[in-house]
C-alpha positions as CSV (number, residue, x, y, z in Angstrom):
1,X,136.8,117.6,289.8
2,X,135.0,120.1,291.9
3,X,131.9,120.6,290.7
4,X,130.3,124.5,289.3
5,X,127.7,124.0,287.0
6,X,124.6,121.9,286.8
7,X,122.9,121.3,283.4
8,X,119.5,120.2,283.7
9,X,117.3,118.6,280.2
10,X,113.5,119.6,281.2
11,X,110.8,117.4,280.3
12,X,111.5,114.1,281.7
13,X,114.4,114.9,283.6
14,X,113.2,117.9,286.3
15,X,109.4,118.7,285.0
16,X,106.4,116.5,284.9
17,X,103.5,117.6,282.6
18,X,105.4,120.2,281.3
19,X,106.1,121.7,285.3
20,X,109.0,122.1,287.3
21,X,108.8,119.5,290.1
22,X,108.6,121.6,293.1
23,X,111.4,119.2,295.1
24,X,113.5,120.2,291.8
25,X,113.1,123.7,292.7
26,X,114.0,123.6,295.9
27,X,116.9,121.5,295.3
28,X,118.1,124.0,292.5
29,X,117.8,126.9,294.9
30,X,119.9,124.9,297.4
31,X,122.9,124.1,295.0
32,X,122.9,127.8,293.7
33,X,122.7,128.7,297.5
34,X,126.2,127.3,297.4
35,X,127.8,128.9,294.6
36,X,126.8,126.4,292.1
37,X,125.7,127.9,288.7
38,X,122.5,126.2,287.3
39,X,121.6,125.9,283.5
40,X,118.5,124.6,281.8
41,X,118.9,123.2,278.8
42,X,115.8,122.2,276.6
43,X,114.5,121.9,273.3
44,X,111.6,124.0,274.1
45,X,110.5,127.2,272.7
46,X,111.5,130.2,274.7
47,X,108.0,131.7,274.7
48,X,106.7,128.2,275.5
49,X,109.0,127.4,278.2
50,X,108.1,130.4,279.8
51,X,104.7,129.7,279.4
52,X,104.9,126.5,281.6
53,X,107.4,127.2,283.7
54,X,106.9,130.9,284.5
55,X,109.7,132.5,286.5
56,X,113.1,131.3,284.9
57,X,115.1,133.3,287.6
58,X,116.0,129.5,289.7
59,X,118.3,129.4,287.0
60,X,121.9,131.5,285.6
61,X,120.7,130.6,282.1
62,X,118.4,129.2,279.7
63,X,119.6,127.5,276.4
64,X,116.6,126.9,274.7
65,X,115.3,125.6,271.5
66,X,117.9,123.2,271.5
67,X,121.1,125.3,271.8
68,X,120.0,127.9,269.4
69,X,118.2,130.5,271.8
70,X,120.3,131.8,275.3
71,X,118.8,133.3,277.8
72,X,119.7,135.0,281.2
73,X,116.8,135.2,283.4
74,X,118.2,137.5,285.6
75,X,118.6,140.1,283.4
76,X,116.3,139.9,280.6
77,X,119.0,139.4,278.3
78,X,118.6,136.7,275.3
79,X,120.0,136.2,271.8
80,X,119.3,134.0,268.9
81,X,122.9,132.0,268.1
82,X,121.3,130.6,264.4
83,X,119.4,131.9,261.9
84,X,115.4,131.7,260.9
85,X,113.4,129.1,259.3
86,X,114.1,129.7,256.0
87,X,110.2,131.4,254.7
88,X,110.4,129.1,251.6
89,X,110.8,126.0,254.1
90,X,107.8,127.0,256.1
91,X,105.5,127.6,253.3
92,X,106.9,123.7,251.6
93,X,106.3,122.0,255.2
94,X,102.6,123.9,255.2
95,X,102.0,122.4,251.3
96,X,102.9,119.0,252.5
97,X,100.3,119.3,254.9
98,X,102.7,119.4,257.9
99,X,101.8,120.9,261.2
100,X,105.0,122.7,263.1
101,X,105.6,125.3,265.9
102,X,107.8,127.8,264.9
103,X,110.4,129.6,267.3
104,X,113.0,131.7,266.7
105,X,115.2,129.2,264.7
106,X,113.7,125.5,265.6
107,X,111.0,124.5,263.8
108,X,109.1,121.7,265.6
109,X,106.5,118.6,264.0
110,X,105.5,115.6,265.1
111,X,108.2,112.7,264.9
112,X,105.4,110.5,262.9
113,X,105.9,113.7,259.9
114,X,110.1,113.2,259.4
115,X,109.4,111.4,256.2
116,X,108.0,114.5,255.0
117,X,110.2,117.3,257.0
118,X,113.4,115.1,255.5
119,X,111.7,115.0,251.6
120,X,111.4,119.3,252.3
121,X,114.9,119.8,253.3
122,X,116.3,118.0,250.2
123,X,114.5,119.3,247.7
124,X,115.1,122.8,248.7
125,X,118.7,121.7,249.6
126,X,118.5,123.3,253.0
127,X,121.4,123.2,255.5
128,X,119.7,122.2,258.1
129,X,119.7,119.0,260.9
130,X,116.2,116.8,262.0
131,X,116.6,116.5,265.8
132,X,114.6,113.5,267.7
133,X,113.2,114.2,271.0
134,X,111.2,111.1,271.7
135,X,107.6,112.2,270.0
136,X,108.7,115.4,268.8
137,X,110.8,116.0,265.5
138,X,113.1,119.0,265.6
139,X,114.4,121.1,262.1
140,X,117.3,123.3,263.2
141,X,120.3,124.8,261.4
142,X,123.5,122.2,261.1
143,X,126.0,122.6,263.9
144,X,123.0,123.7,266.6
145,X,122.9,121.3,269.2
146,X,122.4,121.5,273.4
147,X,126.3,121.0,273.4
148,X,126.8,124.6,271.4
149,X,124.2,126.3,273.2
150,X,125.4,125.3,276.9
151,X,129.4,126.2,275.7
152,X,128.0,129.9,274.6
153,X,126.4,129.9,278.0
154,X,129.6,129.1,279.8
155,X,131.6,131.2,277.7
156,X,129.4,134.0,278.6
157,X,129.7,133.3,282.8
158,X,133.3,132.5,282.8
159,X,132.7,128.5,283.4
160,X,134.1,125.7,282.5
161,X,132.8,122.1,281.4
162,X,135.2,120.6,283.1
163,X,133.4,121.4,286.1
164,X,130.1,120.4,284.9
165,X,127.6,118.0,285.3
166,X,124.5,117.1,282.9
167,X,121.5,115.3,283.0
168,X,119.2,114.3,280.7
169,X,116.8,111.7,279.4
170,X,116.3,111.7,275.7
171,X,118.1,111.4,272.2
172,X,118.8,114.9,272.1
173,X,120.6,115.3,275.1
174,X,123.6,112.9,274.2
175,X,125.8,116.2,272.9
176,X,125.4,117.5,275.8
177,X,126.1,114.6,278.0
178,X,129.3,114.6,276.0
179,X,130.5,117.9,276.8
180,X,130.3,117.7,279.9
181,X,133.1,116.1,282.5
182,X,129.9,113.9,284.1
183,X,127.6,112.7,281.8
184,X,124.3,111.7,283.7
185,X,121.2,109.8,282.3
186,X,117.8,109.3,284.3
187,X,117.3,105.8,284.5
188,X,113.6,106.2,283.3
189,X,115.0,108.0,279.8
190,X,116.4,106.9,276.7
191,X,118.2,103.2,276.7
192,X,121.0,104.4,274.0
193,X,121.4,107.5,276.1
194,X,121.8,105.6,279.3
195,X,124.1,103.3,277.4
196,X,126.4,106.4,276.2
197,X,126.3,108.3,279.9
198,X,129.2,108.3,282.6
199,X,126.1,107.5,285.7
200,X,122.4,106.4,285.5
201,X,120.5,107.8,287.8
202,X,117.6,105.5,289.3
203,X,114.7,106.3,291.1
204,X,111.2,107.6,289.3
205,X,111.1,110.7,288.0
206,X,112.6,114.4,289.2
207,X,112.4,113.7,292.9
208,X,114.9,111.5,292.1
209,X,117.1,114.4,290.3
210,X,116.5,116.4,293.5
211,X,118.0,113.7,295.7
212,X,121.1,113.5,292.7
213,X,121.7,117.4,293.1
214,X,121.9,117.8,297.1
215,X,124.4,114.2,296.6
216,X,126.4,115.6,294.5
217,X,126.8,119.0,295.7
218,X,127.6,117.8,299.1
219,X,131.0,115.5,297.6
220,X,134.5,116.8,298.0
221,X,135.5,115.7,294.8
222,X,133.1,113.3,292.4
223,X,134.3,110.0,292.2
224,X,135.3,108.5,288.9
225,X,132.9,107.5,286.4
226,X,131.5,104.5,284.6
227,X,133.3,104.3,282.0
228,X,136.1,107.6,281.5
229,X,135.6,109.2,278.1
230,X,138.7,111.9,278.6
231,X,141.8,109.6,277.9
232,X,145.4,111.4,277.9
233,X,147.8,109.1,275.1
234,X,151.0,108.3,276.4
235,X,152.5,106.0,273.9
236,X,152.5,101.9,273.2
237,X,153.6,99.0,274.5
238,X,155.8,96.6,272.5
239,X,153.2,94.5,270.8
240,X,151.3,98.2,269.7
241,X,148.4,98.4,272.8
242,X,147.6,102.6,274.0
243,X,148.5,102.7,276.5
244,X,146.7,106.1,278.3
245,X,145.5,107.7,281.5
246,X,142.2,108.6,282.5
247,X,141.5,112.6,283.2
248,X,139.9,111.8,286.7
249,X,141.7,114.7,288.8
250,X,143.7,112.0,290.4
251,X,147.2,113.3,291.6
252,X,149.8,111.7,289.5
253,X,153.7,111.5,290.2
254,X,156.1,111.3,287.5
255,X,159.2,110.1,289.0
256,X,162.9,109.1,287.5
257,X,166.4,109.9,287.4
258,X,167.8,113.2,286.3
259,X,167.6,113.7,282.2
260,X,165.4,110.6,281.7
261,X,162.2,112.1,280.3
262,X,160.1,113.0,283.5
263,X,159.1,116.6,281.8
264,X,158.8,115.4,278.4
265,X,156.5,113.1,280.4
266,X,154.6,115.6,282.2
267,X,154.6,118.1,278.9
268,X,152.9,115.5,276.9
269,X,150.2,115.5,279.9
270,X,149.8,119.1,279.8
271,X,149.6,119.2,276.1
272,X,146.8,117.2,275.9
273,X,145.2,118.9,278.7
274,X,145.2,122.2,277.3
275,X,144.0,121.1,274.0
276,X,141.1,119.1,275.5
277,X,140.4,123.0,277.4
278,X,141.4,122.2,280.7
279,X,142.8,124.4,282.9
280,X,146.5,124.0,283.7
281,X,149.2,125.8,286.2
282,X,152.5,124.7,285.7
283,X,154.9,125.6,288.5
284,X,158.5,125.2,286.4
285,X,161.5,126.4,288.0
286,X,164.3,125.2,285.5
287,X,162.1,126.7,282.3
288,X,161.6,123.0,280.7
289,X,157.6,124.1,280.4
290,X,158.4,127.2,277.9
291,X,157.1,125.6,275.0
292,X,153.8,125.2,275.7
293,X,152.8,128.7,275.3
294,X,152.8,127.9,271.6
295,X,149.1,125.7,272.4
296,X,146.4,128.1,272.3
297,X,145.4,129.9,275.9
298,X,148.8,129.7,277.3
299,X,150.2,132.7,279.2
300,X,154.1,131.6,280.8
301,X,154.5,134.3,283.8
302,X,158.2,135.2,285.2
303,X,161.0,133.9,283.4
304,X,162.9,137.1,281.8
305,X,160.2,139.1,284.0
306,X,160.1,139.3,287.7
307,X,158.5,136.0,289.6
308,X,154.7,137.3,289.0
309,X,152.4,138.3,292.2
310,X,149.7,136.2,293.4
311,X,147.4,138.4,292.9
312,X,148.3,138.4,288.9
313,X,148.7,134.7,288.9
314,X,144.6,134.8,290.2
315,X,144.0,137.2,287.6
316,X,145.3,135.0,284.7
317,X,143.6,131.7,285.7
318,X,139.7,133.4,286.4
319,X,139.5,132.6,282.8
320,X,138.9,128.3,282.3
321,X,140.2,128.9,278.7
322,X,143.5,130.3,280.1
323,X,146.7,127.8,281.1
324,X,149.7,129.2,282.7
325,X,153.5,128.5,283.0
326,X,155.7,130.3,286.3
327,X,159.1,130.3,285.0
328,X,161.3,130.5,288.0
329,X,164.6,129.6,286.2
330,X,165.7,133.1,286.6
331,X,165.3,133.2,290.4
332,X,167.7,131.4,293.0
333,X,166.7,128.4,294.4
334,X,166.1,129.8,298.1
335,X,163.5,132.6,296.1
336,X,162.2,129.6,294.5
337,X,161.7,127.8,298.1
338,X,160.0,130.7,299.2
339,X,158.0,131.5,296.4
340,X,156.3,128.0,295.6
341,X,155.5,127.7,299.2
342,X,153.7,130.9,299.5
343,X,152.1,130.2,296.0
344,X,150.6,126.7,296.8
345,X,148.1,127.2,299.0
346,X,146.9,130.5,297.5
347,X,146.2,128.5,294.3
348,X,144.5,125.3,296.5
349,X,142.2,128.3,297.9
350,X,141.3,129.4,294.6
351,X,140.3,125.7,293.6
352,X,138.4,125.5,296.3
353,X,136.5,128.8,295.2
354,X,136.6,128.8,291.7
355,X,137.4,124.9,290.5
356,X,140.3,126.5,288.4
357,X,142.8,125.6,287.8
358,X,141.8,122.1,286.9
359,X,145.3,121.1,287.1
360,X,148.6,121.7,289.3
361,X,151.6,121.1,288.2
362,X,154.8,121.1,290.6
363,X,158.3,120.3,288.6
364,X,161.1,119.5,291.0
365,X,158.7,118.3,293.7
366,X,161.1,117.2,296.2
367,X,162.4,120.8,297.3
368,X,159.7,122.2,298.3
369,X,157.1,119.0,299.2
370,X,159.5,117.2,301.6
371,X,158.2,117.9,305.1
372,X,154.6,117.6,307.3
373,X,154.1,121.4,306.2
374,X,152.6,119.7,302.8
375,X,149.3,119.5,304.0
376,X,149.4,122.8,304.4
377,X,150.7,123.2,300.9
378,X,148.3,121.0,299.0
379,X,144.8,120.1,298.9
380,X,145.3,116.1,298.3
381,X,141.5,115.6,299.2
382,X,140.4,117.5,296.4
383,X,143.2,116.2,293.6
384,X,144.3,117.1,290.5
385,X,147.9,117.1,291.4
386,X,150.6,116.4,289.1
387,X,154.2,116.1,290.7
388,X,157.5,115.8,288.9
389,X,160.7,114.7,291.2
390,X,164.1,112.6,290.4
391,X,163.8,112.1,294.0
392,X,160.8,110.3,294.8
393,X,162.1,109.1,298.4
394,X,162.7,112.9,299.2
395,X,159.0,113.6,299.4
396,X,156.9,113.1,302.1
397,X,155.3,109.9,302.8
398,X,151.8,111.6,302.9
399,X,152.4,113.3,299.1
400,X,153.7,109.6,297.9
401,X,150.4,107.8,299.6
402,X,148.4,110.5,297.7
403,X,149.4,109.6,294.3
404,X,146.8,107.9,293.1
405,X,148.4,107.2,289.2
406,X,152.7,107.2,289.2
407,X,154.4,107.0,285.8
408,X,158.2,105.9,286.0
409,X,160.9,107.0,283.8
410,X,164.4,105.3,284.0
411,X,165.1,104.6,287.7
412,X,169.1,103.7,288.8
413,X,169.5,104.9,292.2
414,X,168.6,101.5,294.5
415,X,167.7,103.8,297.1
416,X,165.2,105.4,294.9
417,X,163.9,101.8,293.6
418,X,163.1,100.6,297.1
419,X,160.8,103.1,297.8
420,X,159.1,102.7,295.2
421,X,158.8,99.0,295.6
422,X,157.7,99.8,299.4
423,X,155.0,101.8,298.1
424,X,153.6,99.2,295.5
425,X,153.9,97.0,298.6
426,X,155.8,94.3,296.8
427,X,158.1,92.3,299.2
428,X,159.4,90.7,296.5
429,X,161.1,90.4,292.8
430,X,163.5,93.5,293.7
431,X,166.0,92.1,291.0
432,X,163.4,91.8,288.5
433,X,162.4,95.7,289.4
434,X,165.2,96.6,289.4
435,X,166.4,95.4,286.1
436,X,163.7,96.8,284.5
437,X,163.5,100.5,285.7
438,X,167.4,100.6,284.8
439,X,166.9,99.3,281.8
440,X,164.3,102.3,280.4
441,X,165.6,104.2,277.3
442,X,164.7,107.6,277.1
443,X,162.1,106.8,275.1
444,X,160.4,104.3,277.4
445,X,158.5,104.7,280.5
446,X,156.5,102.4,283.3
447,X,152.7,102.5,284.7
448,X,153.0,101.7,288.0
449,X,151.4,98.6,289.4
450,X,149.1,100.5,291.9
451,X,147.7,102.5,288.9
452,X,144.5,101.5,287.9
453,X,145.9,101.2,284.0
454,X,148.5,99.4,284.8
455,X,146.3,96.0,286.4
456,X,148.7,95.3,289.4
457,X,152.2,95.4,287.1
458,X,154.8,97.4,285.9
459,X,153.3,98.3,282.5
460,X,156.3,99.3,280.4
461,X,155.5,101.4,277.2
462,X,157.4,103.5,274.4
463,X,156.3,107.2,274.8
464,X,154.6,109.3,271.9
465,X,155.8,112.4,270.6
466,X,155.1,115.8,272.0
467,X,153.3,118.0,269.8
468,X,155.3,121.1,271.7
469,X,159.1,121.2,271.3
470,X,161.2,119.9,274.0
471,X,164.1,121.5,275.5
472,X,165.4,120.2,278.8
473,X,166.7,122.7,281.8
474,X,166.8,125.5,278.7
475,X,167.1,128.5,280.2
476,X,169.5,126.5,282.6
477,X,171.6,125.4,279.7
478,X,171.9,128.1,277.6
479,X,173.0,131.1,280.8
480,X,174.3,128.6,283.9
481,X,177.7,127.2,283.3
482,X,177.7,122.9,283.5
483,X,180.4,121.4,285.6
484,X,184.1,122.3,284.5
485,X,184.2,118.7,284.0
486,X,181.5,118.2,281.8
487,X,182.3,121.3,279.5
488,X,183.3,120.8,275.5
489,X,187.5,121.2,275.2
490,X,188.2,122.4,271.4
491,X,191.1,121.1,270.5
492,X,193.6,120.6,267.1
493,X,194.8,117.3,266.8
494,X,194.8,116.1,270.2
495,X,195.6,119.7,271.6
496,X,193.3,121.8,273.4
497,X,193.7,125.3,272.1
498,X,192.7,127.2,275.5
499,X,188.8,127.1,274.4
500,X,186.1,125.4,276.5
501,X,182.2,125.9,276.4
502,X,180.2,125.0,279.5
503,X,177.1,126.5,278.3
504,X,175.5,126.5,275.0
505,X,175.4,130.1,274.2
506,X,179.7,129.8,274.6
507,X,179.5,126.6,272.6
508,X,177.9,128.3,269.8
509,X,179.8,131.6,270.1
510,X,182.9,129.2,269.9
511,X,181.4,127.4,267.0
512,X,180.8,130.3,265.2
513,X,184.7,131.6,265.5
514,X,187.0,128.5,265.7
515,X,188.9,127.4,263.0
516,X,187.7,124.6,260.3
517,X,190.9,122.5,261.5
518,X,189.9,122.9,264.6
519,X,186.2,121.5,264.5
520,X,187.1,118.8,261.8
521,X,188.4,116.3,264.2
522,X,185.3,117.0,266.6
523,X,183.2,116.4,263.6
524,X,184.5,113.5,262.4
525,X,184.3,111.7,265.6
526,X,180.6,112.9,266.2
527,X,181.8,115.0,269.4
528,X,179.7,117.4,269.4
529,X,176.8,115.6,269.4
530,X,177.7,113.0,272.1
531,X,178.4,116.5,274.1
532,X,174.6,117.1,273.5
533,X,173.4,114.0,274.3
534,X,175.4,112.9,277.3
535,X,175.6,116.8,279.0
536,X,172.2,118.3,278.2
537,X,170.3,115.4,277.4
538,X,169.0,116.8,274.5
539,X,168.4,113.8,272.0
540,X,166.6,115.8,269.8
541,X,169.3,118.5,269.0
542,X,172.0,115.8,269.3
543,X,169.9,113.9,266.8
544,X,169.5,116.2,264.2
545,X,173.7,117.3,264.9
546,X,174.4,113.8,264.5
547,X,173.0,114.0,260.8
548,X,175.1,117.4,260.4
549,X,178.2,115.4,261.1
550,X,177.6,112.1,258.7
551,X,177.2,114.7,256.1
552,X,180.4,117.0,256.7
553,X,182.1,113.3,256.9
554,X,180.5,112.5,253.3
555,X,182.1,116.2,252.6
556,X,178.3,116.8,251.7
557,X,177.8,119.9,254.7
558,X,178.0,123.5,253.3
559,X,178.7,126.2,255.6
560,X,179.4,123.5,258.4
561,X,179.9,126.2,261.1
562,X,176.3,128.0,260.4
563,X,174.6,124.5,260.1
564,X,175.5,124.0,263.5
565,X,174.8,127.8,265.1
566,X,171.4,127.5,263.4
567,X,170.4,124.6,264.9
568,X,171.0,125.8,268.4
569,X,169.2,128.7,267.8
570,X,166.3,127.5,266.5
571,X,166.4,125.0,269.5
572,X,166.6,127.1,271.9
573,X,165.0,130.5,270.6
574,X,168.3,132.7,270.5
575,X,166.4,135.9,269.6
576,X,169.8,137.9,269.7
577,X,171.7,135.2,268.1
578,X,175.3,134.2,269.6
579,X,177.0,137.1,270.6
């Protein structure tokens, strides 16, 4: 992760009697010095905080009142994100003889007076939250919290909280521990906090914080934490564990042979990415990655459209809340050469600058991450690389050392296998390897050993589902003709009657037009679907075909021919149907 925004609790963590530590100032004037944005969040009153801490203007923004008041110092600008104490709530609180401050919508009491503040809200049946901050009791509307405060904040500068760090030292700082990527509490704070944080922070008080803040702005990339919150699913192991992946902007590498799950792989990955808000750029040049633009945020560039410009690919991902897919299946493979490599380090620059995307995704690694010009290519120090290959051996040995986590779909070629086992450093067992890798279904992959998972073995697993439909090579299948060996021969009783389909929009054309004599003996022996399954790799299509044909054998399939041309377009999105 490369760090952009700083979130900083108040008293306890960065003031002392109620004032900002002066080596806290300094510190935060250094950090923003370097392009880091700084946010204080506190449960403090606005007018109070101001009070106390006079000029706000060492920081981008001020959540206050314990996410329900933001404030930007800089301009003057500030908005109340709940409503007011209800008057009725005030006046009951006042009758019980309990003593509050009042702020725009928090109202504050001693902790010692919850009893009564609790006894108020539920007779009036209010909807509204008590909030402990160590001595202080805090009455705020439900759903207020630091975490909603801060998020309005970023939403409003264009951040992410993936690039975020947050410290803190009391109970009411846990949600916003949480919604940050790096969760810190002061070791003087709260035990339960400290318990729940990603890093403790020792030392004694804020010139401790100032020491944290010039550390971590001064790292690369922030090592992993204590104990990794964000977990990406990817499936079970034969006796039921998770097994899953820590989101620690390692670089991954998804390797395997051709049409053995390495996208469905790296789509479940992305899926999970994007819904968790992450930033993702998937660089797809055979159009497998199309169906992630149904998750929310996802733009897919190219494709039908010219290859986009850099300069619109930097447009699209200045928003963290944006994910995008370059289609290059349309292009030819030189233009796809040329165009990743130009594309690369423009987007590692932008990392560098920005922190987005969090995530770079490169399917069909091998042609363009093969030679010493990769360094030049990628930014391996910082991370967040995810590379997709059949041919692992292909790529250069500085790309395979980077890989810090490597998930293995089936693996046949022995060539392939050894390099693998050279880069686990395993000397021996290369029958017991290699037995295993073959042996992968579709439906199976392997941690490798050197993943930290995976505790120094090959951890085989069954993979989940995608949430996203999966369509292999599809806008390679459906346009660019397969092999003339591999294409579907119609034929009547043995006799091929002059058709052949070598890509699925002539299969389905054909389909649509042949004779029923002619497709009853396919049907009957399941050929279209082992055509599917064997050619495309498309177990899901050649699955649900599979069911067509049992039913046309039980003479139970209607309109057999439609059935079938249906189910091809709805796979594969044949807006203009067959023709």
């Amino acid at each position: 992760m490369k760090l952009g925004i700083l979130a900083l609790d108040y008293d306890g963590t960065i003031a002392e009697d109620g004032l900002l530590h002066p080596d806290v100032r300094r510190a935060i004037d250094d950090v923003r010095g370097r392009g880091i944005a700084v946010i204080l969040v506190t449960g403090r009153i606005l007018s109070d905080l101001r009070r106390v801490a006079g000029d706000l203007r060492s920081f981008d923004a001020v959540v206050a009142e314990n996410g329900a008041v933001l404030a930007f110092p800089e301009s003057g600008h500030a908005l109340v994100l709940g409503h007011a104490p209800p008057p009725a709530f005030l006046d009951e609180l006042t009758r019980r003889g309990v003593l509050t401050d009042v702020g725009a919508c928090v109202v504050e009491a001693d902790a010692v007076q919850a009893p009564e503040v609790l006894a108020a809200v539920r007779d009036l049946e209010l909807p509204l939250a008590l909030v402990f901050n160590r001595s202080r009791l805090m009455v705020l509307p439900q759903g207020i919290s630091k975490a909603t405060g801060f998020r309005e904040a970023l939403r409003a500068l264009r951040l992410s909280e993936h690039n975020a760090i947050a410290i803190g030292d009391a109970e009411n700082d846990h949600a916003l521990l949480e919604a940050c990527e790096r969760g810190v509490a002061v070791g003087w704070g709260s035990a339960a906090l400290k318990a729940a944080a990603d890093e403790v922070l020792e030392g004694a008080g804020p010139p401790a914080v100032a020491g944290y803040l010039r550390h971590a702005v001064a790292q690369e990339r922030l090592g992993p934490p204590r104990v990794a919150r964000r977990r990406l699913t990817l499936g079970q192991t034969a006796d039921g564990q998770p097994v899953a992946l820590a989101v620690q902007g390692r670089n991954v590498l998804i390797a395997g042979d051709p049409r053995s799950g390495k996208s469905w792989v790296a789509g479940l990955l992305c899926e999970q990415l994007i819904l968790q808000r992450y930033c993702v750029c998937v660089i797809d040049p055979e159009g497998d990655y199309q169906p992630l633009q149904t998750l929310p945020g996802v733009v897919t560039l190219g494709g039908e459209d010219p290859p986009p410009r850099p300069r619109e690919i930097a447009r699209a991902l200045r928003h963290p809340d944006v994910s995008v897919v370059i289609d290059l299946s349309k292009i030819r493979h030189d233009e796809k050469r040329d165009f990743v490599v130009a594309l690369l380090p423009l987007l590692a620059t932008l990392r560098r600058r920005t922190g987005l995307p969090h995530r770079i995704v490169v399917d069909e690694a091998h042609y363009f991450l093969h030679t010493p010009q990769v360094r030049s290519l990628l930014d391996l120090d910082l991370g967040g690389y995810t590379l997709v290959t059949y041919r692992a051996a292909q790529l250069h040995r500085d790309v395979l050392a980077a890989s810090e986590a490597i998930i293995l779909t089936r693996v046949s070629d022995p060539h392939e296998v050894q390099t693998l086992r050279e880069l686990a450093g395993r000397e021996g067992a290369a029958e017991a390897w290699t037995d295993t890798l073959r042996s992968l279904s579709i439906q199976e992959a392997v941690l490798f050993p050197s993943t930290e998972e995976a505790r120094g073995r090959l951890l085989r697993f069954r993979l989940n589902p995608r949430l996203t439909p999966h369509v292999r090579h599809r806008q390679k299948y459906l346009d660019v003709p397969v092999a003339e060996r591999d294409a579907f021969v119609f034929a009547l009783d043995g006799t091929p009657t002059g058709q052949c389909a070598r890509t699925l929009k002539e299969f389905a054309r054909i389909v649509s037009e042949a004779a029923p004599a002619v497709l009853d003996g396919h049907l009957r022996r399941s050929d279209m679907s082992r055509w599917i399954a064997d050619v495309f790799g498309d177990y899901p299509l050649a699955s649900r075909l599979q069911s067509l044909e049992d039913l046309y054998r039980l003479h139970q399939a209607l309109d057999i021919q439609d059935a079938i041309v249906q189910l091809i377009e709805e796979r594969y999105a044949l807006g203009d149907g067959v023709a």
